[in-house]
Structure formats: C-alpha cells, structure tokens
C-alpha positions in Angstrom: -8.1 14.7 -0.5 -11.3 12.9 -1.4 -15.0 14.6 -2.5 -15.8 14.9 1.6 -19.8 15.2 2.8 -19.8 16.4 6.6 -23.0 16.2 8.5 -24.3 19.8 8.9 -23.2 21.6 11.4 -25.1 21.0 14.5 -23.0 22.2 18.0 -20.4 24.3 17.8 -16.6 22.8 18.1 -14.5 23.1 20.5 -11.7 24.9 21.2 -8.3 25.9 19.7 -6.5 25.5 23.2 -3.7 23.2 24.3 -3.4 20.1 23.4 -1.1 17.6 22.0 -2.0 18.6 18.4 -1.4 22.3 19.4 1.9 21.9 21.6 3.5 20.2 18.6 1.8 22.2 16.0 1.5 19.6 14.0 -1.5 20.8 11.7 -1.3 23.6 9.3 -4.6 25.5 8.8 -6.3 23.5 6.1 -5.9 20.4 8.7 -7.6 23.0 11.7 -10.2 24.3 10.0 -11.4 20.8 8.6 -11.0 19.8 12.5 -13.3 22.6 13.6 -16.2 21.6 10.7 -15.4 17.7 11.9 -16.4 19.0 15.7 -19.5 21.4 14.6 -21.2 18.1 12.8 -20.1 14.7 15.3 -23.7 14.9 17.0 -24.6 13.4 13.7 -22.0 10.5 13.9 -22.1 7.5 15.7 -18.7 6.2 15.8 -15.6 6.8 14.4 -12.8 4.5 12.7 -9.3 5.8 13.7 -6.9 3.8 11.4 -3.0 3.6 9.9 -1.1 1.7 7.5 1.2 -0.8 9.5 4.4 -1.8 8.1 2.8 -4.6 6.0 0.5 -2.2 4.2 -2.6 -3.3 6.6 -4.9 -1.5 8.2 -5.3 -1.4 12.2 -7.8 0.7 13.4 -9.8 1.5 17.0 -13.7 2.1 17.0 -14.2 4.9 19.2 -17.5 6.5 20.3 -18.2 10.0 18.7 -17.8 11.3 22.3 -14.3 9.8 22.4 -13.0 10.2 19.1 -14.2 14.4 20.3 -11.0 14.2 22.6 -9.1 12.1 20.3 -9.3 14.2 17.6 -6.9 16.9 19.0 -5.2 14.7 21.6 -4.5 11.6 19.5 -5.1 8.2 20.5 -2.5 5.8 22.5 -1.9 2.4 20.0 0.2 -0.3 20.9 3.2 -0.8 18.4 2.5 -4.4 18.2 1.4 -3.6 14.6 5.5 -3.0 14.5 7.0 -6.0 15.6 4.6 -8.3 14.8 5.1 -10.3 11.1 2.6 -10.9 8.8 1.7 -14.4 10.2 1.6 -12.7 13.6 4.6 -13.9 14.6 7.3 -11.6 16.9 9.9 -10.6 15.0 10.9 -7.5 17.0 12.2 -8.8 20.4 10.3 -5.7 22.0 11.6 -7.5 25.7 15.3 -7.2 25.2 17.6 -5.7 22.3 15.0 -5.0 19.4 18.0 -3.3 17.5 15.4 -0.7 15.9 17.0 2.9 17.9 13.5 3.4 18.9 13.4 3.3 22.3 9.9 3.3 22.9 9.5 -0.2 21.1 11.5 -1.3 24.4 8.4 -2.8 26.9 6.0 -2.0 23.9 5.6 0.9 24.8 2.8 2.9 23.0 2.9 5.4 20.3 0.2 8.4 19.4 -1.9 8.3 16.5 -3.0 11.7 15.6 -6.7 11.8 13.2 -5.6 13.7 10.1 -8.7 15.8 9.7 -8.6 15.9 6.2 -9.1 12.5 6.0 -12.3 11.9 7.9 -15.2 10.9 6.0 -19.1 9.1 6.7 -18.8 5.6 5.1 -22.2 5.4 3.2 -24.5 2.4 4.2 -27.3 1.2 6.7 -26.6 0.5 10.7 -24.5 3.1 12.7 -23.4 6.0 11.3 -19.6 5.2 10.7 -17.0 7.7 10.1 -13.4 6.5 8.9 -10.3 8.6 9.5 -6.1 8.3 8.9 -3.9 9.1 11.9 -0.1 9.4 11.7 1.6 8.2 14.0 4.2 10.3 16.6 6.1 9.8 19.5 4.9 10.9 23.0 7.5 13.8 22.4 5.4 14.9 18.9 8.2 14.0 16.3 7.0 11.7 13.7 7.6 8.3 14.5 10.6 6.4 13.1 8.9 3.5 12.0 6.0 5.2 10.1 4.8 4.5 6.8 3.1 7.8 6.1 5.8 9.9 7.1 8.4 8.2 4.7 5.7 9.0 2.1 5.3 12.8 3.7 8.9 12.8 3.3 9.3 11.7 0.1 6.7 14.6 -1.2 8.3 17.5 0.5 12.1 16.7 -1.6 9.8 17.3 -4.5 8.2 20.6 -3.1 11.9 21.6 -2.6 12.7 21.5 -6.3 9.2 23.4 -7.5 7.9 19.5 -8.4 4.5 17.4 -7.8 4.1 14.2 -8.3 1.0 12.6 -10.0 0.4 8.6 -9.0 -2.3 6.2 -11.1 -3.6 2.8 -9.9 -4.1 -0.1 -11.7 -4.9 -2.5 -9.6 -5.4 -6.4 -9.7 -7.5 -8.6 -7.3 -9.4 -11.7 -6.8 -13.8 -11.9 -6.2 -14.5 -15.5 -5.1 -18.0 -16.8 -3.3 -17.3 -18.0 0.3 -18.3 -22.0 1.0 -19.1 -21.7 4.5 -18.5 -19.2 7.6 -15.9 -21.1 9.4 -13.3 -18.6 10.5 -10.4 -20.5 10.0 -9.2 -20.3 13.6 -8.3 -24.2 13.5 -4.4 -24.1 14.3 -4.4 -20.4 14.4 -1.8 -18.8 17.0 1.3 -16.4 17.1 3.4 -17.2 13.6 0.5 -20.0 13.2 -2.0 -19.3 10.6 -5.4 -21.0 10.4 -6.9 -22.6 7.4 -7.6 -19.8 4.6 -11.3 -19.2 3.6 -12.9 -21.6 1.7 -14.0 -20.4 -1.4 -15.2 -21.3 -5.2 -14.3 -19.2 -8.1 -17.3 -17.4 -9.7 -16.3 -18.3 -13.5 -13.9 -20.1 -15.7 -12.1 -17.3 -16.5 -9.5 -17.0 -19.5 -11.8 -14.9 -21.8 -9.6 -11.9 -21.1 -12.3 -8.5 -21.2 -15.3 -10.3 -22.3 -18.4 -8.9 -21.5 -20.2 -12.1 -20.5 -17.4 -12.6 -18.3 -18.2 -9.3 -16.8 -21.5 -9.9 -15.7 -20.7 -12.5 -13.5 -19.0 -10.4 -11.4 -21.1 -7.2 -12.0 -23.6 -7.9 -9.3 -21.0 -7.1 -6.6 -18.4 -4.9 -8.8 -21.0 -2.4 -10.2 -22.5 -1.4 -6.8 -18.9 -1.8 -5.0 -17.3 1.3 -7.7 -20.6 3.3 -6.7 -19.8 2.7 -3.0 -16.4 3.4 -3.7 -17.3 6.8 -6.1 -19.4 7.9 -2.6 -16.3 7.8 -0.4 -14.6 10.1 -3.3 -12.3 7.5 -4.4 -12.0 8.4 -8.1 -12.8 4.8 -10.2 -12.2 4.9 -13.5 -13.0 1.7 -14.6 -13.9 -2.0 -13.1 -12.9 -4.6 -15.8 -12.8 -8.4 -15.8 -8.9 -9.9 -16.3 -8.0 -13.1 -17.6 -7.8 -15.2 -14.4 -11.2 -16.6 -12.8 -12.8 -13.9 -11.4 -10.1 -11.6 -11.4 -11.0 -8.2 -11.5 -9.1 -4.9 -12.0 -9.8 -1.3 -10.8 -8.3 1.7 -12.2 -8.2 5.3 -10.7 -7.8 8.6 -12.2 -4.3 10.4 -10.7 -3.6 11.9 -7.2 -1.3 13.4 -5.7 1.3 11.2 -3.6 -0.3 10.9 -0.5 -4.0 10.8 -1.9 -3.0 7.6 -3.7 -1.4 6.0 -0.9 -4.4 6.8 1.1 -6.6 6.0 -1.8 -5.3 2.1 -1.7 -5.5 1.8 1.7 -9.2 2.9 1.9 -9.9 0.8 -1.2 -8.2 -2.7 -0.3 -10.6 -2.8 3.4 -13.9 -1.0 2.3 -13.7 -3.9 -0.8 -12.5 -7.0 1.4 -15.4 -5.7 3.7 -18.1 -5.1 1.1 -17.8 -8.5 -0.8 -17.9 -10.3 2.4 -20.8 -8.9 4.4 -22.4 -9.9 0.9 -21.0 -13.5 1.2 -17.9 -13.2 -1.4 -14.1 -13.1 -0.4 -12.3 -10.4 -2.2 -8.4 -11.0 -2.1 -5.7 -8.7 -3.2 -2.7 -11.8 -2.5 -1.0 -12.2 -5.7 -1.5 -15.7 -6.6 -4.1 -17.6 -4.7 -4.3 -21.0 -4.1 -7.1 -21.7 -6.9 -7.3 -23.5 -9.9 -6.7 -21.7 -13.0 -5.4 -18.5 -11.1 -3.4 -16.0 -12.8 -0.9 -13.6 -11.3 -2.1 -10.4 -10.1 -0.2 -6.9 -10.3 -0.3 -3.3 -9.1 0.7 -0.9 -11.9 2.3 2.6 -11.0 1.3 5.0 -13.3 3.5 8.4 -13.1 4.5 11.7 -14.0 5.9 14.7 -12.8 4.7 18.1 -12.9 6.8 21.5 -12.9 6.1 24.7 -11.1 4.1 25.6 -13.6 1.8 22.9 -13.7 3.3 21.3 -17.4 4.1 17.7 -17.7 8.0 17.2 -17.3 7.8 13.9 -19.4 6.2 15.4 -22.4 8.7 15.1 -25.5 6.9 17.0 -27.7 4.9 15.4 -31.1 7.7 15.3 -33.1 10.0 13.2 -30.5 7.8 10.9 -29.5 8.2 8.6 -26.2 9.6 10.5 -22.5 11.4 14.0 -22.4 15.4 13.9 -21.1 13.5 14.7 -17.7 11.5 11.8 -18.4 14.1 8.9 -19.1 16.7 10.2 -16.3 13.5 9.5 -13.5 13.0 6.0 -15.6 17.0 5.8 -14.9 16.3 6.4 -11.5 14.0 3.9 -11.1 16.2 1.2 -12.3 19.1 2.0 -10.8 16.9 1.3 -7.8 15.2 -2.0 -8.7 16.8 -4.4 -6.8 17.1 -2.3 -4.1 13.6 -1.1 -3.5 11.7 -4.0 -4.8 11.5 -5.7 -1.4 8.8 -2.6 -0.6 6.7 -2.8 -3.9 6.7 -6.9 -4.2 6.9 -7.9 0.0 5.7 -11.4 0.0 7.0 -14.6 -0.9 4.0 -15.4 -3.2 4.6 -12.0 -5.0 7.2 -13.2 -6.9 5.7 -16.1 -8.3 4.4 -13.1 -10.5 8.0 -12.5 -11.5 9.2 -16.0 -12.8 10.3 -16.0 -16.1 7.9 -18.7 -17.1 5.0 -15.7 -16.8 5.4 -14.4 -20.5 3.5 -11.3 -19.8 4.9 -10.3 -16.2 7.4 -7.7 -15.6 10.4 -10.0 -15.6 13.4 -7.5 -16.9 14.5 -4.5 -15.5 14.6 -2.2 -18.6 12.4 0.5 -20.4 9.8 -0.2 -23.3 7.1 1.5 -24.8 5.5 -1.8 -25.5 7.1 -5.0 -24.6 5.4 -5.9 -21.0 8.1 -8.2 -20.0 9.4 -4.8 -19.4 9.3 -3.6 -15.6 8.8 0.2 -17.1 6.8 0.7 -20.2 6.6 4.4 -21.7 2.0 5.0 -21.6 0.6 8.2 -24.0 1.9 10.6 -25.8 2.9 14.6 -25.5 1.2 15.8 -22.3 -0.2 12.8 -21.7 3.3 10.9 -21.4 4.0 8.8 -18.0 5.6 5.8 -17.2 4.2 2.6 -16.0 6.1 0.0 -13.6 4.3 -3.3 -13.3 6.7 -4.8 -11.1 4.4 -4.2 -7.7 2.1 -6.5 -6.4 -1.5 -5.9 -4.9 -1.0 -6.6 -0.8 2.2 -4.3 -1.1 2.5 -1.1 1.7 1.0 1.9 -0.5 2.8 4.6 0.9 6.3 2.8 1.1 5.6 1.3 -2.8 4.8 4.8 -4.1 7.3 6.4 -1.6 10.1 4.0 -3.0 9.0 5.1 -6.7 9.0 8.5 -6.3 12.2 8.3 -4.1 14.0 6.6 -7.0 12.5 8.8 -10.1 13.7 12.1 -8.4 17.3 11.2 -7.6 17.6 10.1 -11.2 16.4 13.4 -11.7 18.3 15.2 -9.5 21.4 13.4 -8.8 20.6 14.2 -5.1 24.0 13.2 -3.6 21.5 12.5 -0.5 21.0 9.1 -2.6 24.3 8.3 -3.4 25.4 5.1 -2.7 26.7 4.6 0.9 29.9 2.7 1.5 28.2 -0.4 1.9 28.9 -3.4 -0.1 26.9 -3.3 -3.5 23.5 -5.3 -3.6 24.0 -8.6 -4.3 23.8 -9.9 -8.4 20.9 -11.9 -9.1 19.9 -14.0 -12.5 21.4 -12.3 -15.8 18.5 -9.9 -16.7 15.7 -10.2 -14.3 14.6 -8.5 -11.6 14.6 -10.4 -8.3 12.9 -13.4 -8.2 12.5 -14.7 -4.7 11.8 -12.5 -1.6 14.9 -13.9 -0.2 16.8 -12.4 -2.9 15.2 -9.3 -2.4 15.8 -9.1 1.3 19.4 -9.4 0.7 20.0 -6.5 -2.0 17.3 -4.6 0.6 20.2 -5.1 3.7 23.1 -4.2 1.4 21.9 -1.2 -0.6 20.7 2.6 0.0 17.2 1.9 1.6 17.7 3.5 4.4 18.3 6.9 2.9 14.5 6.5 1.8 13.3 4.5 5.4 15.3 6.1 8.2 17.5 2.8 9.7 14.8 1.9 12.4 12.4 1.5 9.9 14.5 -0.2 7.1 16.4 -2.6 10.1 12.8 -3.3 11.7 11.3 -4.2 8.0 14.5 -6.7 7.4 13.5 -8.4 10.7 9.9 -7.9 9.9 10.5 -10.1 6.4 12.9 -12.4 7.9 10.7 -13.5 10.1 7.9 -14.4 7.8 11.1 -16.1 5.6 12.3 -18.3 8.3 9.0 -19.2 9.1 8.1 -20.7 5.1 11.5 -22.0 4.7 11.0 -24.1 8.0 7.5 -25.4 7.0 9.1 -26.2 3.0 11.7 -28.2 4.5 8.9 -30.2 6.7 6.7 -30.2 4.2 8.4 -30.9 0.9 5.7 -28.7 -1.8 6.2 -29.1 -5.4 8.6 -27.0 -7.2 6.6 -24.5 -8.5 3.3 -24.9 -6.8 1.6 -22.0 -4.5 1.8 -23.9 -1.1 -1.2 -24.1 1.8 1.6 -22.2 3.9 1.1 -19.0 1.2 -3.2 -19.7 1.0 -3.0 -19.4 4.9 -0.7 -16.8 5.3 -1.7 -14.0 3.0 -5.3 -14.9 1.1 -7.3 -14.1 4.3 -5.6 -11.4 5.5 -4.6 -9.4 2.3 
C-alpha cells in the first residue's frame, strides 16, 4: 500500500503455527511475510494503533502495547460491535438486547467481533513521544468469515468482481475541509450523553475567505498545511497538492491515484492523522460539510476514476480524434447514474451534506447527468486520451471511504457489465424526487436507499443495519426541529454539535 519504513530488524519473529489468522487462512503471502518483517522489528516500537472504519466512516481504534499487539497480530483482537449499533450522535439504534433485525447473530448481547491487523497496513507515525505504529484490521466473526456488517469487506468485495473480468480500478481524491483556530479547551461535554451531543468546539475562522486560490490567502494557512502534507508524504500518503478554496479557511487536498482499497484506506488515515495534527497545534480541522460559521461554503469529496484493462491501458481513453470517454467509458458513467439515487445515501450520509446539494448552490453537483464542463453536473468528463476519467462531485467529506468508493465502483461496473447480479430486484422502484436533481434531503435518500438494489452491493445486514443506523440520527434532528423551530435554510446548533467535532 503506502511507501512503509519498518524498524530494522532486531529479534527474530515468531512463528508460522496455529492461530486464528492461520486456521482461517486468511492472509495470502504478501500479508505473512510483511507479518514476519513487522515481528523481526516491534522491539523498536512502543505501541501500536489497531484501528477500522465503523459504519459512519470513523475510526475506532485500541492502543495496545508492542507486547500485546505481538499476540494480536496473528490472533486478532476482541472489539465490541458497539461501533455497529451505535448512531452518529451515539445514540442506539440497533436494539442489540432484543430483535436487532440485522441476521447477525452475534450483535444479539453485543457480543464481540475479531479484528484482524492487516500487515500491510502497519506503519511508524513520524513525530516526538512514544514510538507509535498505526495498523487496519478487518473485521471477522469468531468462526473467521468476514463480518456481515463490515465496511472493508464490501470494498474487498467490490475489487475482486473487477479482478473477475481482467479489470483494476484507479480512485483520485479531492478532498474539501475546514482549518479553524480553537478559542478555548473546553471539551464540550456540557449536555453530552447517549443521542445527546455536547456543545461543538469553539472556534474562529483564520481568514475572510472568498479570494478563491489566492496566494496571500494561502499563507494563512500554510503554517499548519505545509508541514501537515510533509507529515502526510512520511506516512506514504501520496499529496499532490494543498490549496486554499473559496470559503474561510477552507482548504483542499488532492492525491495522486490508488488502487481501491489504498484509497479507502488512504482517507481514512488522512481524515484522523489531520483532525489530530491541527489540534495538538491548537487548530480544529473539520471535514463536516457545512459548518456552523460565518461565511462557510460547502465542502465536497470528488471521485476521480478510471478503469484499467488486463493490459494495463485506460478503458476510457476515446482516442484524439473522438475526444471525451470511450463506449466503455460512458456505459460505467451510465452505471453510475442509474445508481444515483440509490447509492447516494453512502457517498452524502449526513443531514448537513445535502445542504451542499440545494439548488440555490450554483456550483454544486445538483443534476444527475454527464458534462465535460458544466459543474452543476454530478459527473463531469476530466483529460483527455489516456488520461480520460470521470469525476463525481456529489460525495461529501465525513462520508464512509470504502462504502463511497465501493458504491462507485459497484455502479460503474454493472453499467459495464450488465451484471444481472445488479439487476433490479422485485422491490418497488426508488421513490421520485424533485424534476432533475439528485436527492436533496437525507430523508429522501434513506427512502430510495430501503427501496432499491443496495443490498446487492451491502449484504442485507449491513444495508438493514445502515437504514436503522440513519434513521436514528433522522428521528433524532427531526424531533429537536420540531422543538426548536431553526430558520428555513440555516445550518442548525443540532448539525455544529453533531458532526463538526466528531468528523
């Protein structure tokens, strides 16, 4: 995955011998022999972050001790699956005691779940203090199948259908966020309980903004952005550029392309290393869409991609005469928007993610279509000949990387394929929304989400457990708008304390 820089070796590793890795074989030999270097060099490490992606695109981790994390790292590591029932206010929304209605029985008690380390994600984050390793586990049953309700295993998924047809996907980032300066320390707990969020931080913005790309407006933020992409370039994360967007203090990072699950874990390691650098240096970095501050314009995730063939060549590629996407090009943009309303619920999750998507925004991705340069288009045609790939804007930046990318790719290759896996079921068609848009309220998205094919992508647990997972959160802002009575419009404090801390 990324550029990786093990300690030299020190002691030799431990043994290939049973053990809950081994009894499931669930490591081919890249994944083994990375294991054996990560045992030869964990003298040299201190502690050691064992992490996953939970349904809300968050990551929960466990510190454990090198000595631990030695056992762990073929054994796995019991979690809790509160991560799984929990919604993104903290509230249960997965009645874990009685009939959860996932068809995972182990959510029944909460019971717990094994994360196993993925070797070839382990890495030293650079910096002073303890010597810190951070690592990806997926997530299995006590029996070693992959669990139902895992992220990264719809995303594993995903990427094996296109090593069946002789394909690889290539993912870009573009992503959007917010660098503020924190006004105190107080940590918000005021309030705070289960479903009950405290008060957001309170920040100040750290220009005016609305100079869109301006150098001078760049050097505000440089301070902290210039040494965060070299901190970022150390873990291997390959920035491309840090650039200042039109909002105040809204910056965007962009990547060079990865493969599928590289990206995915790519965002993941990006959003918490960056939320954690600006604020050991006093500044709040936010990835929510639309914060609660003055002058604060939307912020987006753009998926850049492509497709390449067995041979390595660029199926979008239409040649210098034609101009625009290949037949192979426009039948995966087909695929995607046969799948918009769908799927949107997994790239745009939250309810302030589709204030992004209004139609008052005159430069968001409003209408489902395809354009080489109109950005009110969710899809927009980038480069040229080899170079060719299309963009959708429609995502926003708190959203779950590997279900986002997972839906895309999902959607691209059946327009590709016609894989009657993907078919419509004989369900009831997802509801119609406005003439010409794409959703615009998570509430409309969660109802196409129940009524269409997502569960082809998700497995049923995991698409029935998301529904409750974002009904919840919904029941809980509708309840406080009706007490509370916000202006049409407006971001509320529910939104500010809901998502701004935590995403």
């Amino acid at each position: 995955m990324y550029a990786r820089s093990w300690p030299s070796p020190s002691v030799q590793g431990g043994g290939a011998g049973a053990s809950f890795v081994a009894d499931h074989a669930l490591w081919d030999p890249a994944r083994t022999a990375a294991a054996a270097e990560i045992e030869a060099g964990l003298d040299e490490v201190d502690f050691v972050r064992l992490v996953f992606g939970d349904p809300h695109g968050l990551a929960r981790s466990k510190t454990l001790t090198a000595r631990a994390f030695r056992t762990a790292l073929r054994e796995g590591m019991n979690f809790s699956p509160g991560p799984f029932v929990f919604d993104t206010g903290h509230a249960v929304a997965v009645d874990f005691t009685g009939e959860h209605g996932t068809g995972v029985d182990e959510i029944a008690g909460a019971g717990n779940f094994v994360l196993v380390p993925d070797p070839l994600t382990f890495q030293l984050l650079p910096g002073d203090g303890p010597r810190t390793a951070w690592v990806i586990g997926d997530e299995y049953l006590r029996d070693g199948r992959p669990h139902p309700l895992s992220s990264r295993a719809v995303l594993r998924r995903t990427a094996a259908r296109y090593a069946e047809h002789n394909l690889s996907p290539v993912v870009g980032l573009e992503v959007e966020w917010y660098l503020t300066r924190r006004l105190d320390d107080a940590p918000g707990n005021t309030g705070n309980g289960f479903g009950l969020q405290g008060e957001a931080p309170r920040v100040a913005a750290v220009n005016a903004g609305y100079q869109f790309n301006l150098d001078a407006a760049y050097d505000t933020v440089a301070p902290l952005t210039d040494p965060l992409a070299l901190h970022l370039l150390q873990l291997g994360l390959p920035v491309r550029t840090m650039e200042h967007e039109s909002g105040p203090g809204q910056v965007e990072t962009t990547f060079s392309p990865m493969s599928a699950l590289d990206v995915a874990d790519a965002m993941l390691l990006f959003r918490t290393v960056t939320k954690r650098w600006c604020a050991r240096r006093g500044h709040h970095a936010s990835f929510m869409s639309q914060p609660r501050l003055d002058g604060a314009d939307p912020s987006g995730w753009h998926l850049n991609q492509s497709v390449l063939d067995a041979d390595g060549r660029p199926l979008f590629a239409a040649g210098p005469a034609a101009g625009g996407l290949s037949p192979s090009g426009k039948a995966y943009a087909e695929g995607l928007l046969s799948f918009t309303r769908e799927l949107c619920l997994l790239s745009v999750p939250s309810v302030n993610g589709y204030r992004r998507l209004a139609a008052g925004h005159p430069l968001a991705p409003t209408r489902p279509g395809l354009s080489v340069e109109d950005r009110t288009a969710m899809l927009r045609v980038v480069g040229t000949g080899a170079g060719a790939r299309i963009e959708n804007r429609i995502g926003e930046p708190c959203a779950n990387p590997y279900l986002a990318v997972a839906a895309q790719l999902f959607a691209g290759l059946t327009g590709l394929t016609g894989d009657p896996a993907a078919e419509p079921a004989a369900e009831p068609a997802p509801p119609a929304g406005p003439a010409g848009l794409v959703p615009q309220s998570l509430r409309e998205s969660l109802e196409a989400f129940r009524a269409g094919r997502a569960a082809h992508l998700l497995g049923s647990p995991l698409a029935a457990t998301l529904a409750r997972l974002k009904e919840s959160e919904l029941h809980r802002y509708e309840a406080w708008c009706l007490q509370a009575a916000p202006a049409p419009g407006q971001v509320t404090a529910w939104e500010q304390r809901e998502y701004f801390g935590t995403y």
